[in-house]
C-alpha positions as CSV (number, residue, x, y, z in Angstrom):
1,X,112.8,93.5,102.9
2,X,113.9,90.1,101.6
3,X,114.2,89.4,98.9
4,X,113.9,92.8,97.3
5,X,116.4,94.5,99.1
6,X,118.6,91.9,100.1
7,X,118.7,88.1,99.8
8,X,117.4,85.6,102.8
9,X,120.0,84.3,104.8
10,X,123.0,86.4,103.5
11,X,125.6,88.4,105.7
12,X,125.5,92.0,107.1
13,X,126.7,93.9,104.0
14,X,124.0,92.6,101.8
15,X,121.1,94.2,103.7
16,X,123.7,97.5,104.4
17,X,124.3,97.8,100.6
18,X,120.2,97.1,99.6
19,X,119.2,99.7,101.8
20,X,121.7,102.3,100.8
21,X,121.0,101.9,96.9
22,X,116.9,102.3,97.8
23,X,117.8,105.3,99.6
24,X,119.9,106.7,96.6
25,X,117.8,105.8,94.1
26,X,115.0,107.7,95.8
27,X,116.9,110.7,96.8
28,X,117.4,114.1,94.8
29,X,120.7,113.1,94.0
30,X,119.9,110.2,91.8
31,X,116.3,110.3,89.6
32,X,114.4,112.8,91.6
33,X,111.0,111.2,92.4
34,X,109.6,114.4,94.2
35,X,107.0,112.4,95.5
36,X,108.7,110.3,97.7
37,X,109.0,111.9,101.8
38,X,109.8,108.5,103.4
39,X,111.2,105.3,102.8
40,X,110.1,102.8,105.5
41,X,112.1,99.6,105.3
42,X,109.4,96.6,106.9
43,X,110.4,92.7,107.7
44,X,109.1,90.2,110.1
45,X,112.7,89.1,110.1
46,X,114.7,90.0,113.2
47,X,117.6,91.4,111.0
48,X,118.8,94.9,110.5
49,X,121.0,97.0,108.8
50,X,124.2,98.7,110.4
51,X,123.0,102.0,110.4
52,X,120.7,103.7,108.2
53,X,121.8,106.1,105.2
54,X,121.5,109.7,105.0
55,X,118.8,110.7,102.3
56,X,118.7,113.7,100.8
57,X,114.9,115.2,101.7
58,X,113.7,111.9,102.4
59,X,113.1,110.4,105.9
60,X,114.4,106.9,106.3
61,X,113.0,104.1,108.7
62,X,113.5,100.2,109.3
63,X,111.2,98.8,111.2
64,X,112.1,94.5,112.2
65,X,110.2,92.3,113.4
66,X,107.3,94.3,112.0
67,X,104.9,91.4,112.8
68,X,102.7,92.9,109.3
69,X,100.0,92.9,108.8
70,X,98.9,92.8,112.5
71,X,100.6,95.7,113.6
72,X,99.8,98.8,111.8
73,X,100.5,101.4,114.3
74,X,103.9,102.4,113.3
75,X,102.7,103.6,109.9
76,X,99.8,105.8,110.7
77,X,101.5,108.9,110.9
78,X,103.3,108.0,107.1
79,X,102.1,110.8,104.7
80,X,99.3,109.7,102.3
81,X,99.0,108.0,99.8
82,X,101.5,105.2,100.1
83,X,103.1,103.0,98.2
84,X,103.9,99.1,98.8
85,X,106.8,97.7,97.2
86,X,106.4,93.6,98.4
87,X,106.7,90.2,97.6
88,X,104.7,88.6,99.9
89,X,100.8,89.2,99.1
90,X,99.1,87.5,102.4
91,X,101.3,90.1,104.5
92,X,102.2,93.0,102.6
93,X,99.1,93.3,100.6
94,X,97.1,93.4,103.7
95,X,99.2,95.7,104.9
96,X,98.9,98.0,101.8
């Protein structure tokens, strides 16, 4: 999730506000991306957002501590094909 939805080391609203524009931005209500079914926010960092957005037609999950890319279980039931938005190759590119 850092740094492409919200900055390392920043306070509570940062990650609150990251996660909400993702969520719009892939809803109907914004640009539609018909596509999209789920958003699954992933960080091996222990921090997480107040609550998660409502999203128009789109199912929204954070997953912390997500300990990528050891532990895949809690995307195998994630509609196919998927997408990886990521920064971090070793982890996120396995993961992908």
């Amino acid at each position: 999730m850092e740094p492409l939805v919200t900055y390392w080391h920043s306070g509570q609203k940062s990650p609150d506000r990251g996660v909400a524009r993702i969520c719009h931005v892939s809803s109907a209500r914004s640009k539609p991306v018909p596509s999209v079914r789920v958003v699954v926010f992933a960080t091996n960092s222990a921090r997480r957002p107040t609550a998660l957005p409502a999203c128009d037609g789109i199912q929204v999950r954070y997953l912390a501590q997500a300990d990528k890319p050891l532990r895949t279980a809690p995307y195998d039931d994630l509609p196919r094909p998927g997408a990886v938005a990521s920064d971090q190759l070793p982890t996120d590119g396995m993961l992908a």
